[in-house]
Backbone as JSON Lines, residues from 0, in Angstrom:
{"i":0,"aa":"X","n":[38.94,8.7,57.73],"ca":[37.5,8.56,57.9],"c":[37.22,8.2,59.35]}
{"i":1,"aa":"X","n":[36.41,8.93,59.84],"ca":[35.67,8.39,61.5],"c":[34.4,7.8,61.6]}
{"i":2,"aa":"X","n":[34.14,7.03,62.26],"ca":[32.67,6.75,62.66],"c":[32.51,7.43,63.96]}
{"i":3,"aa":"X","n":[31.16,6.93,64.32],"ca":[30.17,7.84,65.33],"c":[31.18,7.31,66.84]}
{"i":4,"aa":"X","n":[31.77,6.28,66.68],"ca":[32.65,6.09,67.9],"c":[33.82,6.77,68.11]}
{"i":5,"aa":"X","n":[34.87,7.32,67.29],"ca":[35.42,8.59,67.42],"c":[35.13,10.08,67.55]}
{"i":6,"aa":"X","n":[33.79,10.36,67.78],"ca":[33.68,11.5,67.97],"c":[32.98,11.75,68.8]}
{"i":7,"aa":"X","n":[32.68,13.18,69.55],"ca":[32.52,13.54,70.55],"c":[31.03,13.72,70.6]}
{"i":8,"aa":"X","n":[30.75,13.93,72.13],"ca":[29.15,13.88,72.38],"c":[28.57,14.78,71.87]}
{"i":9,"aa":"X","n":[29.29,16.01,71.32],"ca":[28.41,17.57,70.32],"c":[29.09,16.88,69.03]}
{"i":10,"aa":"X","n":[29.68,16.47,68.5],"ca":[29.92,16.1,67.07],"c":[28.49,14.76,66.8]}
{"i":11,"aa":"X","n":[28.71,13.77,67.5],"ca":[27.24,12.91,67.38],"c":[25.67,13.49,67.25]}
{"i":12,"aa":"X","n":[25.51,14.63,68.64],"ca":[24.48,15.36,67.66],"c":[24.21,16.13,66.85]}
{"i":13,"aa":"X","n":[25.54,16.73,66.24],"ca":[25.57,17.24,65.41],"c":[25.02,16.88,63.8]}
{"i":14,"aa":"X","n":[25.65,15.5,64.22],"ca":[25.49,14.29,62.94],"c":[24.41,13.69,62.81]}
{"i":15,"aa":"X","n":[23.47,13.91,63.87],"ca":[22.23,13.17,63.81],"c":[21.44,13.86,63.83]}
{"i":16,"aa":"X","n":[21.52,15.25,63.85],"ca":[20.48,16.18,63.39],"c":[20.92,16.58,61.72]}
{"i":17,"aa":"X","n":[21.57,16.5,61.66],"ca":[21.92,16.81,59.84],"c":[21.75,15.48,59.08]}
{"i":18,"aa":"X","n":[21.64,14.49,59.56],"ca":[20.61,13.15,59.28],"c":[19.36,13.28,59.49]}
{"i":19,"aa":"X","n":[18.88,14.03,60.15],"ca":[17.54,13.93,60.22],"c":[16.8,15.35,59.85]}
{"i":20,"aa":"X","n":[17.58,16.34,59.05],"ca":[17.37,16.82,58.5],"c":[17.39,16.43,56.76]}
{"i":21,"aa":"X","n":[18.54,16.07,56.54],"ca":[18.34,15.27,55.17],"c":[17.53,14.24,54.94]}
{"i":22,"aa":"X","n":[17.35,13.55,55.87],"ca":[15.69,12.63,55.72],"c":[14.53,13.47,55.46]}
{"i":23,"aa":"X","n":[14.73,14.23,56.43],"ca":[13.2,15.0,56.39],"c":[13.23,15.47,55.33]}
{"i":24,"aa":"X","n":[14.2,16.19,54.8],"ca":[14.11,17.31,53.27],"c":[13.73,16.1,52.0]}
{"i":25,"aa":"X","n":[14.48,14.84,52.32],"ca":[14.92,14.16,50.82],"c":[12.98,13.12,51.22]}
{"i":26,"aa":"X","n":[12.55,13.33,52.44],"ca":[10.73,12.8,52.08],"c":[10.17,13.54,51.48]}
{"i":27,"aa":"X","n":[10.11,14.58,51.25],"ca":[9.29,15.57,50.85],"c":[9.54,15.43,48.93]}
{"i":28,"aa":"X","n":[7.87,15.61,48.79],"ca":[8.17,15.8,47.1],"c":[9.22,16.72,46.17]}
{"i":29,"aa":"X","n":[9.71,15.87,45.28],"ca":[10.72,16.49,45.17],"c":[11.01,18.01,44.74]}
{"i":30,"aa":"X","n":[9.84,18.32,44.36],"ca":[9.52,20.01,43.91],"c":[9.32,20.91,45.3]}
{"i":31,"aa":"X","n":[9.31,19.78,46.41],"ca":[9.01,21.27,47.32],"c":[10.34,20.77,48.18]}
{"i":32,"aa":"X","n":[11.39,20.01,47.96],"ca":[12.51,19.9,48.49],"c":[13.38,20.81,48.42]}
{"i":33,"aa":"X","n":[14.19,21.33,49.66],"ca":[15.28,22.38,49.79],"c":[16.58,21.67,49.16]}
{"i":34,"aa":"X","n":[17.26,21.61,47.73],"ca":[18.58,20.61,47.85],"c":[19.39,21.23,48.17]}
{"i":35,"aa":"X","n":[19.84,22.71,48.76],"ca":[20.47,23.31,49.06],"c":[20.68,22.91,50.64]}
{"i":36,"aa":"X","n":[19.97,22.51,51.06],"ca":[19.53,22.61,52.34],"c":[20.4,21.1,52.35]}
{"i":37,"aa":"X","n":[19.91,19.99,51.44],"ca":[20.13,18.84,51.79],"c":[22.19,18.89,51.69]}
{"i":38,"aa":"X","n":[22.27,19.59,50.09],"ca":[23.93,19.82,49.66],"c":[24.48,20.21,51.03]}
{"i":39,"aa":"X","n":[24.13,21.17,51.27],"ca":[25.13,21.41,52.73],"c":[24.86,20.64,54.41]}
{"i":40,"aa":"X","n":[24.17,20.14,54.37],"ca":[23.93,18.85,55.02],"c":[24.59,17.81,55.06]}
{"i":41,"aa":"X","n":[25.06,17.51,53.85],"ca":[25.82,16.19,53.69],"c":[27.28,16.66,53.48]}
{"i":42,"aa":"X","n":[27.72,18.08,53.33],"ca":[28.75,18.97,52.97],"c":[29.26,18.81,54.49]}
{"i":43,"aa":"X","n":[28.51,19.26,55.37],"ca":[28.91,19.12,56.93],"c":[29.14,17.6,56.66]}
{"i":44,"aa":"X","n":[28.49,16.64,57.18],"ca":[28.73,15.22,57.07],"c":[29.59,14.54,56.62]}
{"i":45,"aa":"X","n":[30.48,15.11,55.78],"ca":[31.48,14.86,54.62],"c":[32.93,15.14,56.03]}
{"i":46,"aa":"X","n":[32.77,16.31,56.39],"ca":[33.8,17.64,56.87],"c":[33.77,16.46,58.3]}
{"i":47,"aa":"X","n":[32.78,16.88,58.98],"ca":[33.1,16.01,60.38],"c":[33.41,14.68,59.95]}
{"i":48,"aa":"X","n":[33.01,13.73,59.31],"ca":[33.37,12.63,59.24],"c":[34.73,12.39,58.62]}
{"i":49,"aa":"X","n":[35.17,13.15,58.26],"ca":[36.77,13.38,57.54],"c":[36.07,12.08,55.9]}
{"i":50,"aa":"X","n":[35.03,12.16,55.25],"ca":[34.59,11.44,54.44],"c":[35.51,11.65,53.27]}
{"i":51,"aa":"X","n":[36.74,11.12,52.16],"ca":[36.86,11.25,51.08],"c":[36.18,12.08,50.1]}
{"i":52,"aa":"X","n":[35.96,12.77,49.4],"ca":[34.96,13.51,48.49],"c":[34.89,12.78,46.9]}
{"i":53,"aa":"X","n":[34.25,12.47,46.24],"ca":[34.27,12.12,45.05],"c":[34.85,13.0,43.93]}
{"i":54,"aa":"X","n":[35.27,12.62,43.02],"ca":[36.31,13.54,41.8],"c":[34.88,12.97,40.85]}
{"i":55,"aa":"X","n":[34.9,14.53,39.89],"ca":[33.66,14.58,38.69],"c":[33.47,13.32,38.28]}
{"i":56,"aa":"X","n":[34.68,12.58,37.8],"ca":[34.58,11.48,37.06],"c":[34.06,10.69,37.85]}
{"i":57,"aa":"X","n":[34.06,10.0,39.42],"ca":[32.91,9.24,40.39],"c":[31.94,9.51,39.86]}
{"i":58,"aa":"X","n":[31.54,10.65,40.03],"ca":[30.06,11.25,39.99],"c":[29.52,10.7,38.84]}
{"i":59,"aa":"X","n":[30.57,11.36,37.86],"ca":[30.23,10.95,36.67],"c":[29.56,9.51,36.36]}
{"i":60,"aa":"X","n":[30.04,8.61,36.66],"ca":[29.97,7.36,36.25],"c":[29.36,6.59,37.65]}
{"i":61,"aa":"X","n":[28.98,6.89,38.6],"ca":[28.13,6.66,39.2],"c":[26.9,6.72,38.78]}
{"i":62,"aa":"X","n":[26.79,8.41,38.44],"ca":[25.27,8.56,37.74],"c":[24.65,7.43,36.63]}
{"i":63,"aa":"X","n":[25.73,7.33,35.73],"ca":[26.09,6.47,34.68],"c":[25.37,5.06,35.14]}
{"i":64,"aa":"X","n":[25.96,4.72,36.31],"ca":[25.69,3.58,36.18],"c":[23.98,3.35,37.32]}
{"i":65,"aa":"X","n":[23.27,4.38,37.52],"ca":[22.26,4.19,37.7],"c":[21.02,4.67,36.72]}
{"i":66,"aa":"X","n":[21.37,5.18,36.09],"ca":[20.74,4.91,34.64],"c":[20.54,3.45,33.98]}
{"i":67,"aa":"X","n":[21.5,3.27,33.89],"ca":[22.08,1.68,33.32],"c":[20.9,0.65,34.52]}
{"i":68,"aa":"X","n":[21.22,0.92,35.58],"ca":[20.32,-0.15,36.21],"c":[19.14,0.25,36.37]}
{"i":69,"aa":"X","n":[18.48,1.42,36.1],"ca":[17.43,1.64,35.96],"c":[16.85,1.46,34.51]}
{"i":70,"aa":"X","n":[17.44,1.35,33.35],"ca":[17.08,1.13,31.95],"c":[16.78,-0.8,31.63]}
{"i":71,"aa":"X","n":[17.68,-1.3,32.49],"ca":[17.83,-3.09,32.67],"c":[16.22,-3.27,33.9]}
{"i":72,"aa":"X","n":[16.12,-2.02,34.46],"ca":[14.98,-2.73,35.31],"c":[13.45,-2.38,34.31]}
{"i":73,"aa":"X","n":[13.73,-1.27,33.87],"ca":[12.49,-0.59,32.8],"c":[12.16,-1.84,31.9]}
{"i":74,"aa":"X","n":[13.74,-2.51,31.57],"ca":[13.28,-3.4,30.33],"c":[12.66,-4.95,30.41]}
{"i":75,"aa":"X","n":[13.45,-4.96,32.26],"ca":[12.6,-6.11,32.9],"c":[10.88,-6.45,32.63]}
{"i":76,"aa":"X","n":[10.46,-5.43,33.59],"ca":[9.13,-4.88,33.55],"c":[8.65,-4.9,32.2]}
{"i":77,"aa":"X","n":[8.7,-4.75,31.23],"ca":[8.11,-4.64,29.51],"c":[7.65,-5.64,29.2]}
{"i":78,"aa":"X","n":[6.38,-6.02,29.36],"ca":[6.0,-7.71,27.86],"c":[6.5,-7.16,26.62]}
């Protein structure tokens, strides 16, 4: 894995325009959002940063568990 201090002065803007492209895409309502646009955005981001990739089962149970904290906050909120 690298941070922004191992890499070079075209890899940094590289990285900070595909950040500020996935900001821009992921403000926008979510029906008029490109996720294609955003998927390969963070697909680069992944690649230059030498980032680990998640296996289904992460995903899996990541998702999992924001459900879960979103169902504990739903039930907060309830008289």
């Amino acid at each position: 894995m690298r941070n922004k201090n191992d890499l070079t002065a075209d890899e940094i803007k590289l990285v900070d325009r595909l950040e500020a492209i996935i900001y821009y895409e992921s403000a926008k309502p979510y029906t008029d959002m490109d996720d294609g646009l955003i998927t390969e955005c963070v697909d680069w981001l992944y690649e230059i940063l030498e980032l680990p990739r998640l296996t289904q089962e992460q995903i899996d149970e990541n998702i999992k568990k924001i459900f879960c904290e979103a169902e504990k906050r739903k039930k907060n909120t309830e008289f």
